[in-house]
N, C-alpha and C positions, 0 to 999 in steps of 0.2 A: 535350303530355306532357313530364313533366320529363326531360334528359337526365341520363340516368346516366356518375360520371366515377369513376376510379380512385378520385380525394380528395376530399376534401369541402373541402381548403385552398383558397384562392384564390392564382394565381398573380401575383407581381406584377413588372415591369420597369422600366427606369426609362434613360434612357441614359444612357453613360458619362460622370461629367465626369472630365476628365484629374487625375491624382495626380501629386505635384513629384517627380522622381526627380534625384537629387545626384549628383553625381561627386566631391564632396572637402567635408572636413568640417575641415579644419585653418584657424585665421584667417588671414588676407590684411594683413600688415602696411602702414601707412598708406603709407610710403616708398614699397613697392613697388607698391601702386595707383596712386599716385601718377607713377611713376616710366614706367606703363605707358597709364595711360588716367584723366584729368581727371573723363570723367562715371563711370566707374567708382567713382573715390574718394568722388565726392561722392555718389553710392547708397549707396555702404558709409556713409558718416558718417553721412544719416539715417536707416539703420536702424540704427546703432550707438545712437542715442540714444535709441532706443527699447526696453524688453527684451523686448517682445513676438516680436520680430526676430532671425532669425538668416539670415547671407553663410556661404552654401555652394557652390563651385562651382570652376572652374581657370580660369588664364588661361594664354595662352600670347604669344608675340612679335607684334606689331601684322603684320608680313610675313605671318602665318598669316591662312588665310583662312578657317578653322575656330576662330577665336577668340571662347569662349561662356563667358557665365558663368549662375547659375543664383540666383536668389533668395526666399527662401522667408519667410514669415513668419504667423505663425497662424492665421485661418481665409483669409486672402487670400494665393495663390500668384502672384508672379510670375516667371515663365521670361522672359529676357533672351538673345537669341543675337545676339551682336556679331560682325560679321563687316568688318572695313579692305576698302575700297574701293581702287584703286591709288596715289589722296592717301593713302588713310587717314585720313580727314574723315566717313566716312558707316557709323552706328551703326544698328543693324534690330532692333527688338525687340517679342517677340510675347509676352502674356498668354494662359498655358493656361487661365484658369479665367474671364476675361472674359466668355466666351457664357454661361455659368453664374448668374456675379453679375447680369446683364443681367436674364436672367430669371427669377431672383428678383425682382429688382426691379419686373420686370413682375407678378407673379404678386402680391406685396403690393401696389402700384397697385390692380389690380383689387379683391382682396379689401377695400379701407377705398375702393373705388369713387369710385378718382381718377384724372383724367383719362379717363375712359372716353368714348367716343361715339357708343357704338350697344347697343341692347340686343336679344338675342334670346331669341325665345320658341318652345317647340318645337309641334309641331304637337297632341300632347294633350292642352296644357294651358297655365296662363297665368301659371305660374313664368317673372321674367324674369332672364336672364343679363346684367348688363352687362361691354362686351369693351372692347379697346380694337383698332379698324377692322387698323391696320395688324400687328396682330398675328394675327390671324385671317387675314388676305391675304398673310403669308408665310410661314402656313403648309399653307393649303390654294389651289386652285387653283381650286376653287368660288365660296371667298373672293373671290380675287382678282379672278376674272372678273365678281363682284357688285359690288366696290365699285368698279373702274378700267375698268369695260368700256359704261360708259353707260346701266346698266337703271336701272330705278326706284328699287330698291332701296339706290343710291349715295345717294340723299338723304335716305331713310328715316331716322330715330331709333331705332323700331322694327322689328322684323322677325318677320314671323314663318315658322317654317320647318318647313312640311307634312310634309317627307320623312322627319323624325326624330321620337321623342317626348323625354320629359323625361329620360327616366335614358340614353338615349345622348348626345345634346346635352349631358349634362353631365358625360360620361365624355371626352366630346371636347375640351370646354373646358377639362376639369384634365389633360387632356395635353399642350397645347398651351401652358399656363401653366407645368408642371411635368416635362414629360417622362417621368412616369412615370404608370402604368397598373396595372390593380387588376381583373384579372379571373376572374368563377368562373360558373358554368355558368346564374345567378338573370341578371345580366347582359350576357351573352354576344352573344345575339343583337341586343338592343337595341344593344350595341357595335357589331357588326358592320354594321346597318343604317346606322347613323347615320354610322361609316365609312367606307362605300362610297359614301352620299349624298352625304357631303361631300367625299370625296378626300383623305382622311386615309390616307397609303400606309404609314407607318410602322405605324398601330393594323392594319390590315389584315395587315400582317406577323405583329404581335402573335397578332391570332387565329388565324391560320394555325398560329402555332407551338403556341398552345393546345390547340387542335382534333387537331393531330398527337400530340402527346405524352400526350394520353389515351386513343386509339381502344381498344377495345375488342369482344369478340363481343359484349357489350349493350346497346352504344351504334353500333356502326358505320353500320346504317343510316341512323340518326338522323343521326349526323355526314356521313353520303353525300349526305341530303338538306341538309343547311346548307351544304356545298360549290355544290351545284348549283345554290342558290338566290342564291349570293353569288357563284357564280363561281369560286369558289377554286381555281383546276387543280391546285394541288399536292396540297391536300388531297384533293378527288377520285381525284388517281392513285393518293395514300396508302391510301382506303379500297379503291378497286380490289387494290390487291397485297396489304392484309391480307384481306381476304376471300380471295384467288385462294389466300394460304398457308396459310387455318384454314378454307376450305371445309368439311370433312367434319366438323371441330367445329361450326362454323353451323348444320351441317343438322342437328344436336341441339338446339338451341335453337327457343325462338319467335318468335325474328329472322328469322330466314331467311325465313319465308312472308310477310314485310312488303318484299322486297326488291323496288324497280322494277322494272317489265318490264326498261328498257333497260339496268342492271346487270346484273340476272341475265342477260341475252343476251350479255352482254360478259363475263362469267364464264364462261359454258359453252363460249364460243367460243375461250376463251384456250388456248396451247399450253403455259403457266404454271399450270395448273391441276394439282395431282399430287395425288398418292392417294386417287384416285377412279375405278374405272372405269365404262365409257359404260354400262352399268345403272344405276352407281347415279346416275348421272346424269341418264337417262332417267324413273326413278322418282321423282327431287326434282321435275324439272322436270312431272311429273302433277302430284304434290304440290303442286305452286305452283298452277296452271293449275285444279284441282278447288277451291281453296278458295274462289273465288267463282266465279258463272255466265259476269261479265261479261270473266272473263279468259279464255274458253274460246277468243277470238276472237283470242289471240293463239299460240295450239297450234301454225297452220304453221312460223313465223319461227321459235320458239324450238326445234321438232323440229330446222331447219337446220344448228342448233347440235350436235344430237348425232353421235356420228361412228358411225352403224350399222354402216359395214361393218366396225368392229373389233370389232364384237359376235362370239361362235362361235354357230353356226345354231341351239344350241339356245336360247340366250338370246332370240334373234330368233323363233324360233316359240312361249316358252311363256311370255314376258313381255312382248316387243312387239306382237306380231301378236293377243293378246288385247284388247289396248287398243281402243275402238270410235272413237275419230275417229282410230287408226291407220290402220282400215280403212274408213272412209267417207269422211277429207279426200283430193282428190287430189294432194296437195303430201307429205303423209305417207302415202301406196302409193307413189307412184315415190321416195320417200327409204327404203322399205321393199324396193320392185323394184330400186335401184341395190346397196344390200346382200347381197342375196340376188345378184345377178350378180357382183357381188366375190367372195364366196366358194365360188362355184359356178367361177373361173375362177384358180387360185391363180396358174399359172406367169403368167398376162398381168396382177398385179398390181402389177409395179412400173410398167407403164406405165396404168396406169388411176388416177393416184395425182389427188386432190382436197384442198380443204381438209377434208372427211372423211375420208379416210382415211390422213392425215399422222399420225403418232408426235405423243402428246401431252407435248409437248418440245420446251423453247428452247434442252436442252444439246448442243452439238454438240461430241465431241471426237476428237483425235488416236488414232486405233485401230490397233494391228498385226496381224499376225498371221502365225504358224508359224517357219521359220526352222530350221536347223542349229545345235546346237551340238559344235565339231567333236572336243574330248576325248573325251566317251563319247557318239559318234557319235548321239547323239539330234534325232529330229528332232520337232519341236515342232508339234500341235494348237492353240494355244494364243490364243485371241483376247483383247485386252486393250487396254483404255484409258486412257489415261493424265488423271485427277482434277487438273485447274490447281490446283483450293482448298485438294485435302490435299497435292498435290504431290507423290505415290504413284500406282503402277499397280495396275490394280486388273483382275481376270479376268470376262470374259462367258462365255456358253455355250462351250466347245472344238467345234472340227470332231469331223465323224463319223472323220475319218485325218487323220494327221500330212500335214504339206507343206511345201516349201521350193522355191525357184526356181519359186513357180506366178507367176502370173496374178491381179488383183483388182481389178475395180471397182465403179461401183456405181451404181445404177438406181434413181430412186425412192427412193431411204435404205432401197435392200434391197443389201447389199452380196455380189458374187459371189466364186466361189475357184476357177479353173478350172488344171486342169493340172497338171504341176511333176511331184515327186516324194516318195512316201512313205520310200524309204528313203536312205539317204546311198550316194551313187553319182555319184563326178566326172566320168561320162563321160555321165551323161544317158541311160544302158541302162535306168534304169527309170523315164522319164516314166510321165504316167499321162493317162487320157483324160476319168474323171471332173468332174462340177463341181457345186458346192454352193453354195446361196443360203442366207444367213442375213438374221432376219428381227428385225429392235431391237424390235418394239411386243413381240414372245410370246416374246424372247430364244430365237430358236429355228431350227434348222436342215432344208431340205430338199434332195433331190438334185432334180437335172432333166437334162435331154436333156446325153450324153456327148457330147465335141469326135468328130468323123470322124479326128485324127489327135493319136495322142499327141505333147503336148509339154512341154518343160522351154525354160529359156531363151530365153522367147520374150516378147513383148509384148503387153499387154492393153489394149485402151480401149474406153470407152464413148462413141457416139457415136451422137446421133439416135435414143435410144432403143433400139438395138440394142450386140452386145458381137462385139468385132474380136478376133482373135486372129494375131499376126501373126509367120512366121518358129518357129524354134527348130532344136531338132532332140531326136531319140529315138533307136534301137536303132538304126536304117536311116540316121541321120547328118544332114546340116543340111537345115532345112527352107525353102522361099522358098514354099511354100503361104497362104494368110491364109483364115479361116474367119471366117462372118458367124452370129451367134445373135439369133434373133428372138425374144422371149418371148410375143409372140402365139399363135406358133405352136411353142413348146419345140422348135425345130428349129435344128442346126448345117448354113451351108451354105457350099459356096466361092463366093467373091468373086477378084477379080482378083490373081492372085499376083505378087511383087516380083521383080526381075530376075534376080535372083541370091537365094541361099541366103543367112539372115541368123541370126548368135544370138549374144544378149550387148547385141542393142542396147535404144535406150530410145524411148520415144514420150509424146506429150501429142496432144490436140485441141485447135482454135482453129478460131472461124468455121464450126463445120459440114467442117472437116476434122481427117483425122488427118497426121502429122506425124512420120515412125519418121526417129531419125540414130544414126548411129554403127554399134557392133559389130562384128562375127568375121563374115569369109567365108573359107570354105577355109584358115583359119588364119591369114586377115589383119586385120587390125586396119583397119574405116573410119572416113571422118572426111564421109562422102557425108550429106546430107538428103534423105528425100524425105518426098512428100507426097500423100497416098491424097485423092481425093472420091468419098462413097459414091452420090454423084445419080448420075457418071458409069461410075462403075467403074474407075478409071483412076487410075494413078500418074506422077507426073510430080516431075522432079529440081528440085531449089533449091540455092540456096548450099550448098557446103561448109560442115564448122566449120574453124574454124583447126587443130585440135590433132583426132589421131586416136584412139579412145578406146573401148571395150569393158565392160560389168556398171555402164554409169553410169546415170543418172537425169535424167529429164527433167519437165519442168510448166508450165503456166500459172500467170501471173500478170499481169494486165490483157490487154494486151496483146503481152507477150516471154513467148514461148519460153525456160524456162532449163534448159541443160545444166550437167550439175555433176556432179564427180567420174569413177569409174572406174578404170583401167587402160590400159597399151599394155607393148608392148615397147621395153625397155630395152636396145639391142643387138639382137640377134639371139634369142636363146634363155632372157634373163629378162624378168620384169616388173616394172612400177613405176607405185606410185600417182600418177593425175592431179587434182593440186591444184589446175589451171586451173579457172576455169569461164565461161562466155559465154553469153549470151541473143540469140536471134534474132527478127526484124523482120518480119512478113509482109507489113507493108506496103511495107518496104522491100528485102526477100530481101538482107538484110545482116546479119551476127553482130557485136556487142561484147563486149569481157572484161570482166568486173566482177571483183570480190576473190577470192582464192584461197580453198579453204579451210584451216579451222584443222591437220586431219588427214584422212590419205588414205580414203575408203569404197567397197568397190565391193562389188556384188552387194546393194543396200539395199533399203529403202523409203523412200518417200518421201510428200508430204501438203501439202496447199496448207492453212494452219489460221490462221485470221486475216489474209487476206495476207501473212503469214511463211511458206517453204519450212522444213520439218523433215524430216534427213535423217538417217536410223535406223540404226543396228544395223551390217552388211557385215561384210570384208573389208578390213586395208591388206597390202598387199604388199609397202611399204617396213618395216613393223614386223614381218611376217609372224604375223599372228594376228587371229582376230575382233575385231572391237571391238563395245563394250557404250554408245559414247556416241552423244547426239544432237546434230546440229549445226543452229543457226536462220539463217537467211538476212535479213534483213531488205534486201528492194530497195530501199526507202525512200532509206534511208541508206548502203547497199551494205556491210555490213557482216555478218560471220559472228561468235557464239557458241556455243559449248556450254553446255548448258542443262542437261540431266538425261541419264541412262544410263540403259538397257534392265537387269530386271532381273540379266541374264548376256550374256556376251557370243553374238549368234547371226548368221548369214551364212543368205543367201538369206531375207530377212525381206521381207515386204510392210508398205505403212502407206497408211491414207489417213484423211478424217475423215468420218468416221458419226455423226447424229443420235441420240442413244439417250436412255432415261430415265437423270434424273441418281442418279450413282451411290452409291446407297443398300442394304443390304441390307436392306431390309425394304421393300420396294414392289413387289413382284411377279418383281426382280431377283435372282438369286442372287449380286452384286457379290461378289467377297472379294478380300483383297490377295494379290498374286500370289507362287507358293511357286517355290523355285529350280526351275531344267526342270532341273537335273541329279538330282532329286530323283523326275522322274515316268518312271513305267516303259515308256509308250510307244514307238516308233518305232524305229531305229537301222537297222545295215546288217550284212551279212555281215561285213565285214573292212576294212583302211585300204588302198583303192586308193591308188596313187603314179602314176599315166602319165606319161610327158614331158611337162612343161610347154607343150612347143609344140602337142601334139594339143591340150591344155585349158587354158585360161587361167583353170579357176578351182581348179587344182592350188594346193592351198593348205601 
């Protein structure tokens, strides 16, 4: 079948020969050639006497070892680059357009069939090619290995050659003569065969770039199939990711139902797949499978592909479960039975997570959420992510209440919000006990099982599946309690509490532990580590940090612990931003300082996003005021930037990074660019608390 191409023109290539580029166009008087360089003058004299001829170029003191001149003359360029040896006796000079004339001269040879020594004949027929051996053997490696490698064919006259027919063989031969190539869609394939037979890498190039630069919805298949047959990977992947981004145009067309088993499988399986959901995915992929009998035999593998448990029950009982080898294969009942126990089990879904039931999404970004802003005392619902491509924040669904100083992480790329506080209150009187799971595939929020103790200022990790809640303090004062949630079971339970009352400080996991340092006890500022295992129950002491520190931020990255930023007291009775920051060693239970940062943050969030640390939003105490920037860490190179700002400045902010659909408003997402929080009427507080600074160190 013919393939269909954008143009009907042929595209043609050709490689580059080099063009004479000058650097001086003023004549070179004889004296002074003279005076500088012997072979010089005497170049310049015989092209002086020619007028065809023209010396364009610079000289400069024979001592220079960048000493070039440039000479040009009408259809034949020669480039000259003189360079003094330390005599100053030894001239180097190279012709740009030599390999050019060469092969011209080749290519007439051939065509008035002189000096030639071999002739070939392609395998359909008994047109003969005469070539000449060693131009063919340095260009191809097929060549080469026929006439220098001992076969038979070294002594041959003729040849003849099975692998290609006559309009490749001779597409091959006049590129090799000419360097340049002439192809359109009647030729194509007969190129490419004959290309790959013979190890012609350049024409292979060629096609590729061919093949690419016209894909289309009505030809893609076609072009998936000449990839595959040739091998082509690039083009291959090419046709893979246009399909993967005009899927749902496809499936309007009469393409689609021509598409291979193992594409279509590798389509429906991709997390690159968007604006489609698993219906209609599930209904193309009938639609494939019904339009002949003998594809019915591949209905298990390709149902594997669908992701049923993101289906809602009713889609699952009046369009799946009607289908009959739903209910007769046993590979598609228990991908029908694992669905149905998904959604029949919501709070135990981030731990039940599959390659079905993962978010059909490769974008992963940098998300916050809630925060203080402390002017009109508003406290922010506000979830949002931050768009790398437009380089703008952009809003997801808002919580069911405002929060600040909670708790957040994330299970399964379902991200939790437990704790903190709805209203603005610097003493932590009004934690709160609630907690709320938000959900990226239905952009959507639910509540689950309350903490046993309300808290603010306290620490969140995820670990093993389960959510730690460690320290703070409420109405009744600091807490050294730590509570364990199991989503199995929607239940909050106590786990082993820490020796002392802690709040303000920060935690990360490593290895199957968690890892709480720093913070406020009884008003003091620590500088202590420890380190929770949930096998044992048990906490146990590690190194100190160097610097003691309060409302900082803690993470992974490989394998260092890095602490950063925060607070301490300054004296006695103020405080002051800690600019320090240091990473710890598990393996070695020892801390190093890395770079400081650019400016002070404490009470943040924070995000591990590309192995770059991004640190959000807070508090500085040496400016006295929120800040609205973000700071990047790059370990790499130990290095700190600010990168972007929050849209307004907020304190008590969380961040981490969530999988989501990319952010578009029209795919099921209500994405929009984010409006000032001093604009939304939400949240706030009775009045502007002031305590001593010393009761609260996040007196701001």
């Amino acid at each position: 079948m013919p393939l269909k191409w954008k143009s009907g023109s042929p595209v043609s290539w050709k490689f580059p020969v080099p063009v004479l580029k000058t650097s001086r166009s003023s004549p070179l008087s004889p004296a002074y050639i003279h005076q500088h360089s012997f072979v010089v003058w005497t170049t310049h004299s015989l092209l002086a006497a020619s007028p065809t001829y023209h010396l364009t170029g610079s000289l400069v003191e024979d001592d220079d070892p960048h000493m070039k001149v440039s000479l040009g003359c009408g259809d034949m360029g020669i480039s000259a680059h003189l360079q003094a040896s330390k005599t100053g006796n030894t001239r180097f000079f190279t012709s740009n357009t030599h390999s050019s004339v060469v092969l011209q001269g080749f290519d007439q040879l051939r065509i008035e069939g002189l000096l030639c020594d071999v002739t070939l004949v392609a395998g359909d027929g008994d047109e003969a090619f005469p070539v000449h051996r060693a131009m063919m053997a340095s260009s191809s490696d097929y060549f080469k290995a026929m006439f220098t490698g001992g076969m038979k064919e070294q002594d041959l006259m003729c040849i003849k050659l099975h692998g290609v027919n006559r309009i490749g063989l001779k597409k091959i031969i006049d590129f090799i003569y000419t360097a340049k190539l002439s192809l359109n869609m009647e030729n194509l394939q007969d190129t490419l065969e004959a290309a790959s037979f013979l190890q012609i890498l350049p024409v292979l190039d060629f096609c590729k770039v061919f093949l690419i630069s016209g894909v289309s919805l009505d030809n893609c298949v076609e072009v998936g199939r000449i990839a595959n047959t040739y091998n082509l990977t690039e083009v291959d992947k090419y046709v893979n990711n246009f399909i993967l981004k005009n899927f749902p145009s496809l499936l309007g067309t009469g393409e689609f139902i021509k598409l291979p088993f193992e594409r279509l499988a590798f389509v429906l399986s991709s997390n690159s797949l968007k604006h489609c959901s698993e219906l209609d995915l599930f209904k193309a992929a009938c639609r494939w499978l019904r339009y002949e009998d003998v594809r019915m035999d591949h209905a298990p593998k390709l149902m594997k592909n669908i992701r049923f448990p993101l289906m809602n029950p009713q889609e699952l009982i009046n369009h799946v479960q009607t289908v009959d080898f739903m209910r007769t294969d046993n590979t598609c009942v228990n991908l029908l039975l694992e669905a149905s126990n998904y959604q029949m089990m919501p709070y135990m879904q981030p731990v039940m997570q599959s390659e079905r039931t993962a978010i059909r999404s490769d974008s992963a970004h940098l998300v916050t959420l809630g925060g203080v802003l402390r002017q009109q005392l508003v406290v922010s619902k506000e979830l949002r992510l931050f768009d790398e491509k437009a380089h703008e924040w952009k809003a997801l669904a808002p919580m069911d209440a405002p929060r600040y100083q909670h708790g957040i992480a994330v299970i399964g790329n379902f991200l939790y919000v437990v704790g903190g506080q709805s209203n603005y209150d610097t003493k932590g009187k009004t934690a709160v006990d609630t907690v709320f799971r938000y959900d990226p595939r239905y952009n959507k929020w639910m509540q689950v099982a309350c903490l046993n103790e309300k808290r603010t200022f306290f620490h969140l990790s995820a670990l093993k599946g389960h959510l730690y809640a460690v320290g703070g303090r409420n109405a009744a004062g600091e807490l050294a309690t730590v509570e364990c949630y199991n989503p199995r079971t929607n239940e909050w339970t106590y786990v082993a509490k820490m020796n002392e009352p802690h709040y303000g400080h920060a935690g990360t996991v490593y290895g199957g532990y968690m890892y709480i340092s720093g913070g406020i006890t009884h008003d003091t500022f620590q500088k202590e580590l420890m380190c929770f295992d949930p096998d044992a129950d048990k906490w146990t002491q590690k190194a100190p940090m160097t610097t003691v520190r309060g409302l900082h931020c803690m993470c992974t990255v490989g394998d260092r612990l890095y602490v950063i930023g925060g607070n301490h007291f300054r004296g006695t009775s103020d405080y002051d931003d800690v600019l320090s920051c240091e990473y710890y060693s598990p393996a070695l239970d020892l801390w190093t300082p890395i770079a400081a940062m650019l400016r002070g943050q404490s009470d943040v969030g924070v995000a591990v996003f590309q192995n770059k640390i991004y640190v959000v939003g807070g508090y500085s105490w040496n400016n006295r005021c929120m800040v609205e920037i973000v700071q990047k860490y790059d370990p790499e190179k130990d290095e700190w930037h600010k990168v972007f700002d929050l849209p307004e400045s907020l304190g008590g902010i969380r961040a981490c990074t969530l999988t989501v659909f990319p952010p578009r408003g029209h795919d099921g997402l209500p994405i929009q660019r984010v409006a000032p929080l001093s604009t939304l009427k939400y949240g706030g507080g009775a009045g502007q608390l002031r305590p001593h600074p010393h009761n609260d160190p996040t007196t701001l």
